[in-house]
C-alpha positions, -999 to 999 in steps of 0.1 A, spaced: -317 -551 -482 -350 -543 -468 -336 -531 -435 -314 -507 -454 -343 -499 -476 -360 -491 -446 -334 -463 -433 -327 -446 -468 -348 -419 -465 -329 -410 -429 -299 -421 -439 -303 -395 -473 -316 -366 -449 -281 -369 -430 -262 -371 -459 -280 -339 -475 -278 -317 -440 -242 -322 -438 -235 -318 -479 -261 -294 -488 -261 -313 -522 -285 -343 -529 -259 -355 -554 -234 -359 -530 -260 -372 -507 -268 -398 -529 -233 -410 -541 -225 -413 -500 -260 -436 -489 -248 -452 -524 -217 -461 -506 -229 -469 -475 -248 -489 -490 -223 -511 -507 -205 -512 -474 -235 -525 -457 -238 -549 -479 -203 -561 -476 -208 -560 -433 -212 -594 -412 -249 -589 -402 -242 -606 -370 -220 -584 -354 -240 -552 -362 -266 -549 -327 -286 -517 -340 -290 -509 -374 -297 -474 -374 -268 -465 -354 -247 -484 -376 -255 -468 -406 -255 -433 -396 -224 -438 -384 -215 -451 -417 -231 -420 -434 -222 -394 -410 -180 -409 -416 -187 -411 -453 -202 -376 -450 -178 -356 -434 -152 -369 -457 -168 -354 -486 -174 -325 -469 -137 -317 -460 -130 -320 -501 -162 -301 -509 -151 -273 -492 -116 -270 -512 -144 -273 -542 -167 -247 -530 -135 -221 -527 -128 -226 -565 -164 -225 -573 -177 -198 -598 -193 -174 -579 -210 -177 -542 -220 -213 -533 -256 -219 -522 -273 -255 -513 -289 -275 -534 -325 -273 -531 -350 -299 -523 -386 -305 -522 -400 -305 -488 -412 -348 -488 -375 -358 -503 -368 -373 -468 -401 -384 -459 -421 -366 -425 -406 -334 -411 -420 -347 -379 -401 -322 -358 -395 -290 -352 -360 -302 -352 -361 -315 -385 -378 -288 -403 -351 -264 -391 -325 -281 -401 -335 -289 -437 -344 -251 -439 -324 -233 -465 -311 -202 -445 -298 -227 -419 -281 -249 -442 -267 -220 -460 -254 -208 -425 -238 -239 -419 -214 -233 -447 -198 -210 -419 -192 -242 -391 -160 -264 -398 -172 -304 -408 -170 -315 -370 -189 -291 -360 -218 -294 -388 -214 -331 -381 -223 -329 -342 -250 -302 -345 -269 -321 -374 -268 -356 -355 -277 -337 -323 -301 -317 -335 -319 -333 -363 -317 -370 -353 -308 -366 -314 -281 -391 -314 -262 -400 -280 -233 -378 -281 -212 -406 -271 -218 -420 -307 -211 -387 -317 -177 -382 -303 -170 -418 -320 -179 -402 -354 -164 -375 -353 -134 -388 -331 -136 -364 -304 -142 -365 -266 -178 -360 -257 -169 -331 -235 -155 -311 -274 -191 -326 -287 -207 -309 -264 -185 -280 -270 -189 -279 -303 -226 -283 -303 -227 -253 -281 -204 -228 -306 -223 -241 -338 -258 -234 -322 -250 -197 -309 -228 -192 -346 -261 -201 -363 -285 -184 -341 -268 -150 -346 -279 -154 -379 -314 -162 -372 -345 -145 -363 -359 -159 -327 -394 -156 -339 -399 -174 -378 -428 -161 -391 -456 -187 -405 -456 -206 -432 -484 -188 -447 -469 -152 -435 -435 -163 -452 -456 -168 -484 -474 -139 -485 -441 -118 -479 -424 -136 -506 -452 -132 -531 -452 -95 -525 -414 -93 -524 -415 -108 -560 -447 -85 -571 -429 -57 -560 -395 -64 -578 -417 -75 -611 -432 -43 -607 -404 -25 -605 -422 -10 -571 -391 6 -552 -408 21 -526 -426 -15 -514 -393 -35 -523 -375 -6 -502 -402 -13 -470 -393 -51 -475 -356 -55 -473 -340 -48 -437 -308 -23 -443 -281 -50 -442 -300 -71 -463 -278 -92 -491 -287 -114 -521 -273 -141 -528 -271 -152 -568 -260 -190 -578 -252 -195 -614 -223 -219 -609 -206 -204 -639 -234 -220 -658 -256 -192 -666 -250 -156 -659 -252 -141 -622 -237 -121 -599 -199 -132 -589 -201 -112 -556 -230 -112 -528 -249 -80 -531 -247 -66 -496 -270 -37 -482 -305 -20 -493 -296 3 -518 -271 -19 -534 -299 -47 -533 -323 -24 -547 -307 -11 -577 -294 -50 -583 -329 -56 -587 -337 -25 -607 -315 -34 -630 -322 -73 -633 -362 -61 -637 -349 -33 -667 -325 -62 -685 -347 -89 -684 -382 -105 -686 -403 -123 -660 -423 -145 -675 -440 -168 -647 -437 -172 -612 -453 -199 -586 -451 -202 -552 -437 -236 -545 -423 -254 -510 -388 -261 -511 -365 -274 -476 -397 -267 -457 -409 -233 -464 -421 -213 -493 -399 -204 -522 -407 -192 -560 -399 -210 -590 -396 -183 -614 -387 -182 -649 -369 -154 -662 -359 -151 -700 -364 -189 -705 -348 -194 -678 -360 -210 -649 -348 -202 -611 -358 -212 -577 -360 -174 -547 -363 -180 -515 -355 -153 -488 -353 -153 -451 -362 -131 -425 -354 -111 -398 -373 -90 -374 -405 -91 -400 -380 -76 -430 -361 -98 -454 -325 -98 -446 -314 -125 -472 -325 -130 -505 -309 -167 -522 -316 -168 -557 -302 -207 -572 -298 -201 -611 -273 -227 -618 -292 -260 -637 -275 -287 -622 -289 -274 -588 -324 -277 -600 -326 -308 -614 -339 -328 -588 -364 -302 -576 -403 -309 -589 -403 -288 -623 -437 -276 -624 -456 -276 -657 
């Protein structure tokens, strides 16, 4: 028990970079759990790789179902968020990266192998021969497949992420701006192919489509700030970086954007309840 106790919070942070859902996360280090309690003791050498080999199996099955989930799912997908400590220190750079929200939303584009092998590589730096065990692939294909996911999810990134405290000052003045109904300052915010990205889950109302480009995302936002009432906003830290927990006609929302190039070039806007229930609801 204690050892196991002891690994949770890893074991958890594996479970969420590869689901992008702390429910699923939980049900899986639930599991593991159970079979960890069922294991002989005496023939398990190391601990840690024994259980996030368990996790990362446990894992990538859910994740193969998940995603014949996420295609029937009302309206685009977008991770579950978390609070920043839900995994304990982001002691890397590593770490932080991968528990960032625009890169777990870009991993929705790699297939489960591949998400498997770049998390454990990247995030927790396991050997790749424990990888290719996991995953149940040669080392040389881990290596591969580290390789394609990296430069897949780097085409979507900015090289240079701006600071913490830059990224909060944009996103306050992205959502003054839009409160304000300020066109010409959202219009010098958003990069040209910028897209937003609405999560309502078929629970509450939002758009069904991504919003693609600047003037669509502009008018989207003229016309949410015209319809409906914003009636508080604070800047919170969700997956490692600034985000807003907004409330808008009762109800309440979590924004977070990403940049590129010093514009915004995504907006991700998480509407639907059940997404929010584990994040810190502030009074």
């Amino acid at each position: 028990m204690h050892v196991f106790e002891e690994h949770r919070p890893l074991l958890l942070g594996l479970a969420y970079r590869l689901l992008g859902s702390m429910w699923d996360a939980e049900d899986v280090v639930q599991d593991a759990f159970l079979r960890w309690t069922a294991a002989d003791r005496e023939e398990v050498r190391e601990p840690r790789a024994f259980l996030i080999t368990i996790v990362s199996r446990l894992a990538l099955d859910q994740l193969r179902s998940a995603r014949v989930t996420r295609e029937a799912y009302t309206g685009p997908w977008l991770p579950e968020p978390v609070e920043s400590t839900a995994f304990g220190p982001l002691d890397s750079a590593e770490l932080r990266d991968t528990l960032s929200y625009a890169t777990l939303h870009l991993m929705e584009r790699l297939s489960p192998p591949e998400r498997a092998v770049f998390v454990l590589r990247e995030a927790f730096d396991h050997p790749y021969g424990d990888i290719a065990r996991i995953v149940g692939a040669s080392v040389a294909n881990c290596r591969q497949m580290h390789h394609r996911a990296a430069k897949r999810l780097a085409e979507g990134r900015d090289r240079f992420h701006p600071s913490a405290n830059d990224h909060g000052k944009l996103l306050v003045r992205f959502l003054e701006a839009a409160q304000g109904g300020d066109l010409d300052a959202l219009t010098s915010m958003l990069s040209q192919d910028v897209v937003a990205w609405n999560d309502g889950g078929g629970k509450v109302r939002a758009a069904l489509r991504p919003v693609s480009g600047l003037a669509g995302v502009v008018a989207f936002i003229s016309g949410l700030v015209r319809r409906y009432s914003f009636e508080r906003a604070r800047l919170v830290e969700a997956n490692g970086g600034p985000a807003v927990w907004v409330t808008v006609d009762g109800r309440e929302q979590l924004v977070t954007v990403d940049t590129r190039d010093g514009l915004i070039h995504a907006i991700y806007c998480v509407l639907n309840p059940d997404k929010l229930t584990h994040f810190h609801r502030l009074p």
